[in-house]
N, C-alpha and C positions, 0 to 999 in steps of 0.2 A: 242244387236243385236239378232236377231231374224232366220237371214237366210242369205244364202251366199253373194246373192247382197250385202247384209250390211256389210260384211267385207270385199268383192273386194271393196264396196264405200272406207272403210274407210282405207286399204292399198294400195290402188290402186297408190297412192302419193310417196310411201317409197319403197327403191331400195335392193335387195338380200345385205346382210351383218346390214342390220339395226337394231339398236334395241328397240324393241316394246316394251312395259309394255302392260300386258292382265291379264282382272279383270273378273272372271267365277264363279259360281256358282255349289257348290257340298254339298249333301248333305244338304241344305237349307245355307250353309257358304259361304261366298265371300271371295276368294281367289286372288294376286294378282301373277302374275309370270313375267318374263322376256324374250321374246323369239326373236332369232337370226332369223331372215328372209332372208329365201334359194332360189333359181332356182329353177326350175323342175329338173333340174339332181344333187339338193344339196349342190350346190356352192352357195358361200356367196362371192364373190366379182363378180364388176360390170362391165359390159362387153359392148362395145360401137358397132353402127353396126357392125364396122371396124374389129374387134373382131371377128365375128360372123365368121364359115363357110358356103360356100355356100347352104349346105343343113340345115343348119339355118335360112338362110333366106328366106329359101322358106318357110319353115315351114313343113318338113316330113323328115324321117327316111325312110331307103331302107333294106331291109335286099333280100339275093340271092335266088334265086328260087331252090328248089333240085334238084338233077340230074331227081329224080322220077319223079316228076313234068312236070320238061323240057320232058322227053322223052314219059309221057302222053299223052303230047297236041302238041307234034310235033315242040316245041320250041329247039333254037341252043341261046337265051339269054333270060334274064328277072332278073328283081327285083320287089319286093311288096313294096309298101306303106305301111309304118306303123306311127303312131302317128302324122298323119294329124294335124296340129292346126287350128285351126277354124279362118277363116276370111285372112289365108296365101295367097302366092299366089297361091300353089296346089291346096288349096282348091275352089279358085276363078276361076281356070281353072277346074274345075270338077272332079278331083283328092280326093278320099277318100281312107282310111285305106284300104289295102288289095288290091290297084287297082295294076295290073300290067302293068311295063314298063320293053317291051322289047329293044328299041332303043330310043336315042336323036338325033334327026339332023341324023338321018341316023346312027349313030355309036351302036352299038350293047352294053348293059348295062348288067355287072353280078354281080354289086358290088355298094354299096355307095361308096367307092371310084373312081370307073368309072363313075357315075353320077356326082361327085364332077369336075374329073376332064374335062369332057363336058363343066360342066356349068359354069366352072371357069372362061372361056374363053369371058363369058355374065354377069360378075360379074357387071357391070357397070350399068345393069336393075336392081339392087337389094341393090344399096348402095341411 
């Protein structure tokens, strides 16, 4: 393998907890090793939609806005976007890393747990 494509082709099949055998090149020697295949957050067992929480399935992370922040721009709520995934549905409504959301449905947002529990409510677009 040559380049990333070629190892999403060729894990793209095998689930976090798997284990791979990987044959590499050091020092002009072929090496073989062993490797456990993780999540983005390092977990090794497998997680079904069901599993997921709602801001999982969206596909972004919220982190609260400071107080500094809020009382810059004249804000009384808000959270950021952070770690968009690509092709989510955040992302597919226009939603990128860093975008702020201050309300859902009208309800004022200061926390990924206050967006979770909004959206929990519309779980049912997302299973």
């Amino acid at each position: 393998m040559t380049d990333f494509a070629d190892l999403s082709m060729s894990i793209g099949s095998k689930r976090p907890g798997d284990k791979v055998a990987v044959t590499y090149l050091r020092d002009g020697k072929e090496n073989t090793t062993t490797v456990t295949l993780k999540d983005q957050k390092g977990g090794t067992s497998t997680k079904t939609k069901a599993d997921l929480t709602v801001t999982e399935k969206i596909g972004s992370e919220f982190e609260p806005l400071t107080e500094r922040f809020k009382t810059e721009y004249g804000l009384n709520s808000g959270v950021v976007a952070k770690n968009v995934s690509e092709g989510s549905e955040m992302a597919k409504i226009g939603i990128v890393d860093n975008y702020i959301i201050i309300e859902i449905n009208g309800k004022p947002v200061n926390s990924q747990k206050d967006v979770e529990k909004i959206l929990d409510k519309y779980q049912e677009m997302y299973r």
